[in-house]
C-alpha positions, -999 to +999 in steps of 0.1 A: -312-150+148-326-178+122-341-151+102-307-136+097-296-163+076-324-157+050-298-132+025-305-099+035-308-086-003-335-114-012-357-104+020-376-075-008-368-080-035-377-105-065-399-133-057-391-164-045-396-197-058-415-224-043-384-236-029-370-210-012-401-203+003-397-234+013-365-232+030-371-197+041-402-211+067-385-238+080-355-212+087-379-190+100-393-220+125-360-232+137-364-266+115-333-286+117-316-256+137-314-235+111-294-255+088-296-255+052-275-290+034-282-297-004-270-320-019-262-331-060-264-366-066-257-381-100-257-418-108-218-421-131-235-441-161-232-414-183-219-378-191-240-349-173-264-326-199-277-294-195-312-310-174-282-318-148-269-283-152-304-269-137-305-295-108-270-287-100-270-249-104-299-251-079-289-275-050-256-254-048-268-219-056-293-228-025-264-238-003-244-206-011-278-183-007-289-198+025-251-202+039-252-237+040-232-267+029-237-285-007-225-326-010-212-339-044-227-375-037-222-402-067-248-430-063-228-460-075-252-485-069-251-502-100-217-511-110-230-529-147-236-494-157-212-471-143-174-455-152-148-440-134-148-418-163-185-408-158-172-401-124-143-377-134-160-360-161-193-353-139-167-332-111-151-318-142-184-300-151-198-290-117-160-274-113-166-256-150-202-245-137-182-225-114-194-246-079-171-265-055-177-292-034-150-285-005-144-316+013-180-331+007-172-357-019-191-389-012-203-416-031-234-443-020-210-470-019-194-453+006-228-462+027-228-501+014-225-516+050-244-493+065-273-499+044-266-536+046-273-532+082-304-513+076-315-542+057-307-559+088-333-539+109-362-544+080-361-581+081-356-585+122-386-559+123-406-586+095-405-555+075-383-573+040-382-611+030-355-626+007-375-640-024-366-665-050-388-655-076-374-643-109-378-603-120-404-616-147-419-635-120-423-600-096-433-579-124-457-603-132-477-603-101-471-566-091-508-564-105-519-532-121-529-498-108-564-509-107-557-543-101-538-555-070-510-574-070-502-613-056-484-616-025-455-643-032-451-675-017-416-666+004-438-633+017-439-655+053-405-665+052-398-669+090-369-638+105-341-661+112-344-678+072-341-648+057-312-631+081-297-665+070-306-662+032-298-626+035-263-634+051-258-662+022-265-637-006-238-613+007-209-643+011-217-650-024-234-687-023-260-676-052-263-667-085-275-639-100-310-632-101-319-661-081-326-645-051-338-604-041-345-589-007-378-576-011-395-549+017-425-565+031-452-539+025-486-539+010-498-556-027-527-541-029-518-501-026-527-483-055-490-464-051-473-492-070-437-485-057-454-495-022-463-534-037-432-548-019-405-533-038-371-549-042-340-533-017-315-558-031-304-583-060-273-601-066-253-588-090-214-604-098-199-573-112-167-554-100-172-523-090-155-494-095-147-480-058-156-515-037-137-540-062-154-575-054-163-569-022-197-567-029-215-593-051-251-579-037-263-543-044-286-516-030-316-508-054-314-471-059-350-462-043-335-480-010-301-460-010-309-425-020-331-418+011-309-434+035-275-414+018-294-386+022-301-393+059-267-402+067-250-371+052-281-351+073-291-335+041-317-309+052-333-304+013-335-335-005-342-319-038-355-343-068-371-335-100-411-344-106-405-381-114-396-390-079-429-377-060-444-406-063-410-426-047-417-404-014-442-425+000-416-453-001-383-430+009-404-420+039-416-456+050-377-471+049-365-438+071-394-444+098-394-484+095-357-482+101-358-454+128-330-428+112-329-391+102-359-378+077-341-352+052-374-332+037-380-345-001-393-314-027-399-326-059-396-295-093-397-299-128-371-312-150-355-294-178-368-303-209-353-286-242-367-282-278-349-299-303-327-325-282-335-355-261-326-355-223-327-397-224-292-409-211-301-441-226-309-425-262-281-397-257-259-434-254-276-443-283-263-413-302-227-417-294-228-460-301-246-455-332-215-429-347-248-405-351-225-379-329-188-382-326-188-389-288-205-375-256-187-341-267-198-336-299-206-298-298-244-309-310-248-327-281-268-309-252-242-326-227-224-301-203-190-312-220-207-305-254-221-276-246-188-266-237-160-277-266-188-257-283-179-226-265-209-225-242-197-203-212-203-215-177-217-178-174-244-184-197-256-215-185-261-204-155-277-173-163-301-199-182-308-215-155-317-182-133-339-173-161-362-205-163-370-205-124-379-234-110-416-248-116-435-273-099-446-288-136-430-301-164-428-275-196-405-277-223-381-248-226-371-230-260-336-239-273-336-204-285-336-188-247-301-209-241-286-195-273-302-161-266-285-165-228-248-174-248-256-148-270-257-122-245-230-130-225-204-132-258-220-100-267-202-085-238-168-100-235-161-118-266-136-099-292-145-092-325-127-105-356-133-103-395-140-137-412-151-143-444-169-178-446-179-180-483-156-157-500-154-141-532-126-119-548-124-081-546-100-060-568-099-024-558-087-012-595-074+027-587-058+012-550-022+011-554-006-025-563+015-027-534+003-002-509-010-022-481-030+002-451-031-004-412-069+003-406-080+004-372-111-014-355-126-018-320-120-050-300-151-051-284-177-021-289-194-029-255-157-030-240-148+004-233-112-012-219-110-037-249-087-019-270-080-017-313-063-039-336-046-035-363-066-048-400-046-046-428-057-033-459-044-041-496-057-040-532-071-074-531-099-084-507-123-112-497-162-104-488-191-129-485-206-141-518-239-134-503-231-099-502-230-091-538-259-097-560-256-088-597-294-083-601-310-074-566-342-068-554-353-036-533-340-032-501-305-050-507-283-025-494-250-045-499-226-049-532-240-044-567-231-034-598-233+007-598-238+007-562-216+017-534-214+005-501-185+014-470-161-020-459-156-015-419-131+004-407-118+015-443-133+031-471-161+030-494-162+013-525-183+011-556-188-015-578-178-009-617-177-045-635-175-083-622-153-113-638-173-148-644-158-183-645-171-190-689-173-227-675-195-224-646-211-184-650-201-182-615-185-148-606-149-149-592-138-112-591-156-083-587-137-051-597-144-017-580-133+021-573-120+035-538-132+063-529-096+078-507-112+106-493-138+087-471-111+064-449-132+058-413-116+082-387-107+110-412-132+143-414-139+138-446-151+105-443-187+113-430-204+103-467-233+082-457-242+048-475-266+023-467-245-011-464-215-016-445-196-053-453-173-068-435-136-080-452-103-093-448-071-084-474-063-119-496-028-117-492-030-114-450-059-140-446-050-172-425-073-202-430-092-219-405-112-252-406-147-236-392-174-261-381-209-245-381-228-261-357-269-266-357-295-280-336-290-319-337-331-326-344-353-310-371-384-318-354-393-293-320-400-328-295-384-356-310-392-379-282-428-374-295-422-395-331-450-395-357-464-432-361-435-455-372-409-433-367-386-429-339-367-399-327-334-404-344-356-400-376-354-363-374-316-360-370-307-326-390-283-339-418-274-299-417-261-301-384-229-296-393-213-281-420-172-275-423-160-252-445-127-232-447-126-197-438-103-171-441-100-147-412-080-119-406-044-121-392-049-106-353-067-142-346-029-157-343-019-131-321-054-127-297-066-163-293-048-191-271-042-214-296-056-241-268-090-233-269-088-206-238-095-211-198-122-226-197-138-208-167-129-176-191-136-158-222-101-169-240-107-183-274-138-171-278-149-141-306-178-123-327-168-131-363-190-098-374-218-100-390-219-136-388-221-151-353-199-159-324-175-189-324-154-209-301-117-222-306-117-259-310-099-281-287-087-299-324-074-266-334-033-261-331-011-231-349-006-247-382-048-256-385-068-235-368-103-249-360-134-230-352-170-238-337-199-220-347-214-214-310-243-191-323-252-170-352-260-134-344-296-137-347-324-168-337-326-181-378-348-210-364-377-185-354-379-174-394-377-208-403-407-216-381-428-188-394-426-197-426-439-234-417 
């Protein structure tokens, strides 16, 4: 009957991680009656990034595989550092990842008396000791790994003094950092989170759920175990760091006598080319390096998604890196490859021209101006046409047209002839220059009417195909091309006298204006889409895929670069 909740479709087929192997015995073995509770439990002092992404598409993918329950559980335990609007926009992003909590909201202040009590139990059981030394004081006698540490004076502090101390902290008699409850365990073990570790300071801040009710607060190593117990989480899942915190998680749920949720530990994310450091991420946004925790550079979840980074893809990311039991670094290209494929599929198509020079079709008549047709979405058999319109006077990319070119440049030339999508072929018979700059600004061709796309006759082969848009339809858009944020692969490994905001791209961003052709202001919603769907989102060909921005309204449309079409980094490496 246990075995039954293991999904039927997983029981043959790929393999398992480590985890759900995991989870899979202890279903198999009746553990905790067959229960399986995850939970995801973020501390609000900053926006989520795509590190948090992983943990959270694993705690709740587990709790929907394994029919179980997941908890959204904040732990506020450090109200100098925490926001209600870290709160809001961290439920924002696990309910754009596509996961929902149900009822099981909960946050560690939720737990504060509780855990007070606990406390309690500690010092009545000579287990914790309220201690008067300052934090430079304990850090100085903590000792070394090799090297133990000094017991402190107030280590024999009698039961009823510190209930009594204890007691005094909470009404608020002290000041901070005068006084810590400190767990009574053993200086000399060479697990230094074991050398009497402190459960609680004094802290005078307002919190953000508890008001100033509280002027004493929970360490976060004494309240995750215990929130974890109390919600009778079966799977408490934390990343590599905390392994050697499970010594200490397991002596406060046996000292105090409650519930022991099982602790796994898997690698964290790490990504090339961005940091993962809240702190330095902070640093980012306060230092006007980024403009805010949504810059679409940023690898934050709500960067990743003004970008126009689809919930599908992240998550499909996530599937694809598994879950290790060692820290790697992951290529920044297999996240753009996983965004890349999804828009591939769903995304509509639309003709931009980002750098554009002037086309004059010489033998098209002045004022005849063509419907062409074109597919929506080639890999979208129900995605429809649109209509392009065609005229004597076009844009293409600059880079498209080289007056001298070398072998193997199959676009625009002088004497050459190349096939514009969906229309006709042209050939190129004489180009205009600027006698200031010697830039060209108009390149004059010939039509060939016979080979219009869809008509029999229009089977004449050329190399090059180039995408276009008619000068007189264009609409403008603001486009923002978006790049990776660091030039250097691990920036939180600086050379000597340097420090990882020395390799910030100055390239990262680039605006230019664009002109695009005129079915964008009927097909997009001008608000940026659903953002649990595909709205807003296209394949400028031949260019890349790109994301309405929430900036953008009718009268300035504003796009983000999401992805080019292809990986450019991995040429840029090569040649390195």
């Amino acid at each position: 009957m246990i075995d039954a909740t293991i999904p039927e479709e997983e029981k043959n087929t790929r393999s398992r991680n480590f985890i759900e192997e995991i989870i899979e015995e202890d279903l198999r073995t009746g553990v905790n009656e067959g229960r399986v509770h995850t939970r995801f439990p973020p501390e609000p002092n900053g926006y989520l990034h795509i590190g948090h992404a992983k943990s959270i598409c694993l705690n709740f993918g587990l709790g929907k595989k394994y029919h179980g329950k997941t908890n959204l559980r904040f732990d506020d335990t450090n109200p100098v550092k925490e926001d209600v609007e870290y709160v809001d926009s961290i439920m924002e992003d696990v309910k754009w990842l596509g996961f929902d909590w149900e009822e099981r909201l909960f946050y560690a202040s939720d737990y504060f008396e509780q855990l007070y009590q606990y406390a309690v139990i500690l010092i009545r059981k000579e287990k914790a000791y309220v201690c008067d030394m300052s934090a430079e004081e304990i850090s100085g006698t903590r000792g070394t790994p090799t090297r133990p540490g000094q017991e402190s004076t107030y280590r024999s502090r009698s039961v009823e003094e510190n209930l009594d101390l204890f007691s005094r902290m909470r009404a608020g008699e002290f000041s901070d950092g005068t006084r810590v409850l400190r767990a009574k365990i053993d200086m000399a073990s060479p697990n230094m989170h074991m050398r009497d570790p402190v459960l609680y300071r004094i802290l005078h801040a307002h919190h953000h759920r508890t008001g100033d009710q509280w002027c004493i607060y929970p360490m976060y190593d004494f309240a995750h175990g215990q929130s974890d117990s109390i919600e009778r989480i079966t799977h408490s899942i934390c990343t590599l760091e905390f392994e050697v915190h499970r010594p200490l998680y397991d002596w406060f749920i046996r000292e105090i006598g409650i519930y022991a949720p099982r602790q796994i530990e898997f690698a964290r994310l790490n990504v090339t080319y961005t940091v993962m450091s809240k702190r330095k991420l902070l640093e980012l946004v306060r230092e006007g390096d980024v403009n805010g925790w949504d810059d679409p550079r940023m690898p934050t979840i709500c960067g990743l998604r003004r970008r126009g980074f689809t919930p599908e893809s992240i998550r499909n990311f996530a599937d694809t890196i598994g879950v290790a039991k060692r820290d790697n670094v992951i290529d920044v290209s297999l996240l753009e490859f996983c965004v890349r494929e999804d828009l591939n599929k769903r995304a509509g198509r639309l003709m931009a021209v980002l750098n554009p020079v002037r086309v004059v079709i010489d033998n098209y008549p002045d004022d005849l101006v063509e419907e062409m047709e074109s597919v929506n979405n080639p890999e979208d058999e129900f995605s429809g046409k649109r209509k392009l319109p065609f005229s004597k006077t076009l844009l293409i990319e600059r880079e498209d047209f080289m007056e001298d070119p070398p072998n193997k440049f199959f676009r625009l030339a002088p004497g050459r002839e190349v096939r514009l999508k969906a229309a006709y072929i042209i050939r190129c018979e004489s180009v205009v220059k600027s006698p200031e700059s010697g830039e060209i600004t108009e390149i004059h061709c010939t039509y060939d009417p016979q080979t219009k796309s869809g008509m029999p006759e229009s089977n004449r082969k050329v190399k090059g195909t180039l995408h276009w848009v008619s000068e007189k339809h264009a609409v403008k858009a603001e486009v923002r091309l978006y790049d990776r944020l660091f030039t250097r692969e691990n920036p939180d490994d600086p050379e000597e006298g340097k420090s990882y905001r020395d390799y910030l791209n100055p390239d990262s961003l680039k605006v230019i204006t664009a002109m695009i052709e005129p079915a964008v202001l009927t097909s997009m919603d001008k608000t940026g889409g659903d953002d649990a769907g595909i709205s807003g989102k296209y394949q400028f060909e031949r260019i890349g895929y790109f994301s309405v921005d929430l900036d953008s309204t009718p009268q300035n449309l504003v796009f983000n670069r999401v992805v080019p079409l292809r990986d450019s980094w991995s040429k840029i490496e090569k040649v390195k």
